[in-house]
C-alpha positions, 0 to 999 in steps of 0.5 A: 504419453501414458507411459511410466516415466523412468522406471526405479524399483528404488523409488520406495517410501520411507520414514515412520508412518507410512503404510505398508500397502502403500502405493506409490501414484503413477507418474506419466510423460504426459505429467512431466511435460505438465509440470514442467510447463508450469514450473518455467512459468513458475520460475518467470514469476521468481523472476519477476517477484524478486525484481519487484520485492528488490525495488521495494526493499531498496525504497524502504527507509528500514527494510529489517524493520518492515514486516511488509518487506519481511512477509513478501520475501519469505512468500517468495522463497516458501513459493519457490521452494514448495514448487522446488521439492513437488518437481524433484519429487515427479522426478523421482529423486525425493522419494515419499516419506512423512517428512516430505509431505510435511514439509509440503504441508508446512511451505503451504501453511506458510503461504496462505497465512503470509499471503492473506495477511500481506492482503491485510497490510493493504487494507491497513494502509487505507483504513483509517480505524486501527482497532477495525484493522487489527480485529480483521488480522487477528480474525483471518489468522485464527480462521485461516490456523483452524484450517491449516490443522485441519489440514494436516489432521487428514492431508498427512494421513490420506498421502501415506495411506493410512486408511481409505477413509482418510483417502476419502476424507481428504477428497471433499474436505481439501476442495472445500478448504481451498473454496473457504480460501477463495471466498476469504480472498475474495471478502478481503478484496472486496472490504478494501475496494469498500474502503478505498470508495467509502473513505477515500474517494466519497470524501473528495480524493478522486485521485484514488479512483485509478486504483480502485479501477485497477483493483477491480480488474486484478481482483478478477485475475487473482480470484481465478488463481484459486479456481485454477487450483481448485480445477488442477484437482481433477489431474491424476497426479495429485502433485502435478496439482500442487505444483500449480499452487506455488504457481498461482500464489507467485501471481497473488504475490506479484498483484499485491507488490504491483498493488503496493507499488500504485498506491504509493505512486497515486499517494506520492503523486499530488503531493510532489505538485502541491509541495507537501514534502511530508507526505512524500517522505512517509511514502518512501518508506515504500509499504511497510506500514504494518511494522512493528515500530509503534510510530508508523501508526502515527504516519499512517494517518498522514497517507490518507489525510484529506487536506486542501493544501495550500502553498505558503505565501512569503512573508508579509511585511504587516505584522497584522497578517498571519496564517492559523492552522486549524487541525482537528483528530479524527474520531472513529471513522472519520479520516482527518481533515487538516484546513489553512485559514488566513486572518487579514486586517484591512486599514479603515479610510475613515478613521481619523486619530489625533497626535500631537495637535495634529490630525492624521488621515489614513488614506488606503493606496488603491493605485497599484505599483509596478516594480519601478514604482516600488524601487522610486517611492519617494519620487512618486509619493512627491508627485502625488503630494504636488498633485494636491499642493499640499506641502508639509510644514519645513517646507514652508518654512523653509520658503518663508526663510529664504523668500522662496525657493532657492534658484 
């Protein structure tokens, strides 16, 4: 297991920058079955990443549009090619060079920005203050920028072994790195199960309490894919320690897609029971909130608007009835609150007003009436008038012209 795997007196560096004491690291059986162990794994989470990232896609109303749709198809294939290149490489079919470990090195830089700000977009969704969110993805891309060139300051060195220094450099400084990334991670997670509690469910929608609940579940599962890396670097192939990277954050990309997934379900859901349409109809834009299009803003706030929505009543008969609608802009934290208020007149039994010489009561029905009641009123409002011997005026006349009531 200890034993040189496919011995090549060809597999040499080559490029500018390399050092000429360099030593290649020695690649073992037992490495290879490692890394391809974890590269089946890796390729399961391709699998299931594209299924994912397609159903999503698809339910999007402008997936070209959606920098949500953008940022987890480029993840996937920077994942899979980072993962791709460090395999080919224990093979010994690409040889060490600069242009290989920089391109290692870009495939990462990449996937820790778009994953880090794909975390972000969630937290978009829900927060309701714009200018909070924006400060928090500007503030993650400059910190997350200054480690990347930092980075690429000692990593690049260190690999062609331009001095031991940088050999030493690199050893403390890559775990620290990949500590800060944890700690980033696990800040973000915890300001959005934060939010979701503080603006969500404290105002009364306890339907987000299912994603708050998974959250703190997942969140646990995806903090251990960066103490998994941080783990892999104690292995003796630095590269078989890569190949876990594209691997752990594969996992992320699916958390935060099936994270996506129920928040639209939980959002979608009460509003397809109580018939606000509207809502349902931001939703099937699936997660692309963070677009470009200036006007998703606008719909954002419809996603976490506490509403007590009422289903519309047909349409009154009475002129005197009518609906208000009271709406009112949130301001700062505040989330906006949309309320329905009924305004009713009732008749006064009474008041009495004159017409004509004539007095007139008005009388309130408080007999209630079937179907059959409505569809024979006339019947019925007689009966009533004859209950009260109360005849109008043509027909007494009527009587008093014939002597009485024609037989």
């Amino acid at each position: 297991m200890d034993k040189e795997f496919h011995p090549d007196p060809n597999f040499l560096p080559w490029g500018p920058f390399v050092s000429p004491n360099f030593e290649n690291e020695p690649i073992t059986l037992s490495d290879i079955i490692t890394a391809s162990v974890v590269w089946g794994i890796t390729l399961c989470c391709v699998g299931l990443a594209i299924y994912l990232g397609t159903k999503q896609t698809r339910s999007s109303r402008s997936p070209l549009r959606s920098t949500y749709v953008w940022m987890i198809w480029i993840e996937l294939f920077v994942c899979f090619m980072m993962g791709f290149e460090c395999y080919l490489h224990l093979f010994k079919i690409i040889k060490p060079s600069f242009a290989f470990y920089m391109s290692i090195l870009f495939w990462w830089c990449i996937q820790v920005q778009l994953l880090l700000q794909i975390i972000i977009n969630r937290i978009r969704v829900i927060l309701p203050d714009r200018r909070r969110s924006k400060r928090i993805m500007i503030a993650t891309a400059v910190v997350v920028t200054a480690i990347n060139i930092s980075v690429f300051n000692i990593w690049i060195p260190s690999r062609l072994q331009v001095s031991h220094r940088y050999v030493l450099i690199n050893e403390i400084w890559d775990r620290i790195e990949k500590v800060l990334y944890l700690l980033i991670d696990a800040a973000l997670n915890w300001y959005f199960l934060r939010v979701v509690k503080r603006n969500l469910i404290n105002n009364g929608l306890d339907k987000y309490h299912k994603l708050l609940r998974f959250n703190q579940r997942i969140i646990i599962f995806s903090l251990l894919m960066d103490v998994m890396i941080i783990a892999a670097m104690s292995m003796p192939n630095s590269f078989v320690y890569i190949q876990f990277h594209p691997l752990a954050y594969l996992v992320k990309l699916n958390i935060e897609m099936t994270m996506a997934d129920l928040i639209k379900r939980i959002a979608v859901s009460t509003s397809r029971r109580t018939g606000n349409a509207s809502l349902v109809a931001e939703f099937n834009s699936s997660s692309n909130k963070s677009s470009t299009n200036p006007t998703s803003h606008g719909r954002r706030s419809s996603i976490i608007e506490l509403s007590n929505y009422l289903s519309s009543t047909s349409k009154s008969k009475h002129p005197s009835r009518a609906g208000k609608t009271a709406s009112f802009q949130p301001m700062g934290n505040q989330i906006k609150k949309t309320e329905e208020i009924h305004i009713q007149s009732e008749p006064n039994p009474e008041f009495e007003f004159p017409v004509q010489g004539l007095t007139v009561q008005e009388r309130e029905v408080t007999k209630s009436k079937s179907l059959d009641d409505v569809t024979e009123g006339g019947e019925s409002v007689k009966s009533e008038q004859r209950r009260d011997n109360d005849s109008s005026d043509d027909e007494a006349i009527l009587w008093q012209s014939k002597g009485g009531w024609g037989r």
